[in-house]
N, C-alpha and C positions, 0 to 999 in steps of 0.2 A: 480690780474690783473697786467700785466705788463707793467709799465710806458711809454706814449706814446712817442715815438722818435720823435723832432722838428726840424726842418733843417731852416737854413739857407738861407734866396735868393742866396749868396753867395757857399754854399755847392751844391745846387741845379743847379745852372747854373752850377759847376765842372765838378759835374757829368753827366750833359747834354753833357758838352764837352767833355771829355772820351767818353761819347756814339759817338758824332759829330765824330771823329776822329776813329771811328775801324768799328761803323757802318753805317755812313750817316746821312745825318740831316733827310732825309723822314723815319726813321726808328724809330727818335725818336718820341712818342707818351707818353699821361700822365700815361698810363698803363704799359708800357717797360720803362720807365724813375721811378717810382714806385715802381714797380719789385728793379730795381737797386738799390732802396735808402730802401729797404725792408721797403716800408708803403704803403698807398694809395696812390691814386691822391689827395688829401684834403690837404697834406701842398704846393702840388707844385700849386695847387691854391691859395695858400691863397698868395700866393706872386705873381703871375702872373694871369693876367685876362685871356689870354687865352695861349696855344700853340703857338699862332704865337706871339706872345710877348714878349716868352722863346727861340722862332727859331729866332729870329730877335736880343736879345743879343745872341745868339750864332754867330749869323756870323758878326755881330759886333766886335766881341770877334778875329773870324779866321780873318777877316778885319783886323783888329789891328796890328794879329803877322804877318798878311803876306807883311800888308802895311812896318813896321819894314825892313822887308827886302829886300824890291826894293827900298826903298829912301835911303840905307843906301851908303855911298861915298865908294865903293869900288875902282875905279878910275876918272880920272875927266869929264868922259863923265856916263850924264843920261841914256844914251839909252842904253849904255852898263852895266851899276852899276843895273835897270829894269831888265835886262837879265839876270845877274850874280846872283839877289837875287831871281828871281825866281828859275832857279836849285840849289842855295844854299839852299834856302826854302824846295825844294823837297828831298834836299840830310839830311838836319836838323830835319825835319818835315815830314816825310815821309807818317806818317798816316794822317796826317791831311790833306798832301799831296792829298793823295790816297783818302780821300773821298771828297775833292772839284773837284777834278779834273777829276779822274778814274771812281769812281764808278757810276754803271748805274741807282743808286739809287739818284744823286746829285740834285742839281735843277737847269737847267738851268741859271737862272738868277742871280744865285750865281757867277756861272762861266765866262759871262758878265759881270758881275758888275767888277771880280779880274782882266778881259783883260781890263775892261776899267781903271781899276787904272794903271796899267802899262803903258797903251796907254799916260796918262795925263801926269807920270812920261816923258812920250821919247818926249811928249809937251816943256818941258823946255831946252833941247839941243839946245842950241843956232844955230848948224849946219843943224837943220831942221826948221830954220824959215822961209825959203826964201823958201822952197820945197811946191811944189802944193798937195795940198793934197790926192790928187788918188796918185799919187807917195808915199805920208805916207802911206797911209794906202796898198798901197802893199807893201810897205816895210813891215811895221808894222806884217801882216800879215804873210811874208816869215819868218819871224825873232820870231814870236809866234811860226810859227810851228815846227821850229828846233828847238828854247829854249822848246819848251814844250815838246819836244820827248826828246832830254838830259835830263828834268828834270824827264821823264815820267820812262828812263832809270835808275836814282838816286836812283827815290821812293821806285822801285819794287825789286832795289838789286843788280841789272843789272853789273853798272856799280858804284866800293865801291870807288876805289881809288883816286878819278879827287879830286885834290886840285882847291884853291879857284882860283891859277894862269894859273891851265888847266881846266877849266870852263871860264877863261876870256881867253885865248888864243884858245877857240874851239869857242866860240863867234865873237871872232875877225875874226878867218878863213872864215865865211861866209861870211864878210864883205867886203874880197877882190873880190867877185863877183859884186859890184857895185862900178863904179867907178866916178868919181868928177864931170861929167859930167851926169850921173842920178842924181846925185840931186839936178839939176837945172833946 
């Protein structure tokens, strides 16, 4: 009889993520996650009570890397460094990309939770203090849907060559549609 293979929480959540990233989190399951670690379900229980327990460090996990990337000071404005590391993220990270964001298997409230990290991030820009907030949040808004079509274009291949300083000067370009006086 051949000795039974033992994993890791740690090897286990890996592989959950490899799954997270090419198939989707609703794809993973203890049977397809299993399969992948070629055993049962029996060890990815023995370290997790349930599924959503293993779904919840996994996106804790995407949480992490993607948080990394929009707080990181690529220039001296939040709201732009927000932007910048979301298509970096998409251009970096493309499958992980592709399944928070793309696939039609994601979960909703994954994808909330990542706009609202950003959102918090363009909270600290000192130059949106004084803006009323229907003015944020359509800004907010306009400036998701271009950054996430740039980044939507990174992920899939679209668009290979956009350095980090045309990613921030295609960001920028949008910005000269409001002027000093929206945002007050």
């Amino acid at each position: 009889m051949p000795k039974k293979v033992i994993y890791t929480r740690e090897e286990i959540i890996e592989k959950a993520y490899e799954m997270l990233k090419s198939e989707g989190l609703n794809q993973i399951t203890a049977r397809t996650l299993a399969k992948k670690l070629k055993t049962s379900p029996a060890p990815i229980y023995g370290h997790f009570d349930s599924m959503e327990v293993l779904k919840a460090e996994l996106i804790k996990k995407a949480r992490e890397q993607f948080l990394n990337y929009i707080i990181k000071n690529y220039t001296d404005k939040p709201f732009l460094n927000a932007g910048m590391g979301f298509v970096i993220f998409a251009r970096e990270e493309s499958e992980l990309f592709r399944a928070i964001f793309l696939m039609g298997n994601s979960n909703r409230e994954i994808i909330l939770e990542f706009k609202n990290v950003i959102f918090s991030e363009i909270e600290k820009d000192s130059r949106f203090f004084e803006v009323k907030e229907e003015k944020k949040d359509w800004l907010f808004n306009k400036c998701w849907t271009y950054a996430h079509g740039l980044a939507t274009l990174m992920a899939m291949g679209l668009e290979t060559k956009r350095t980090d300083e045309d990613i921030k000067n295609n960001l920028l370009d949008l910005l000269v549609f409001f002027d000093e006086d929206f945002l007050r």
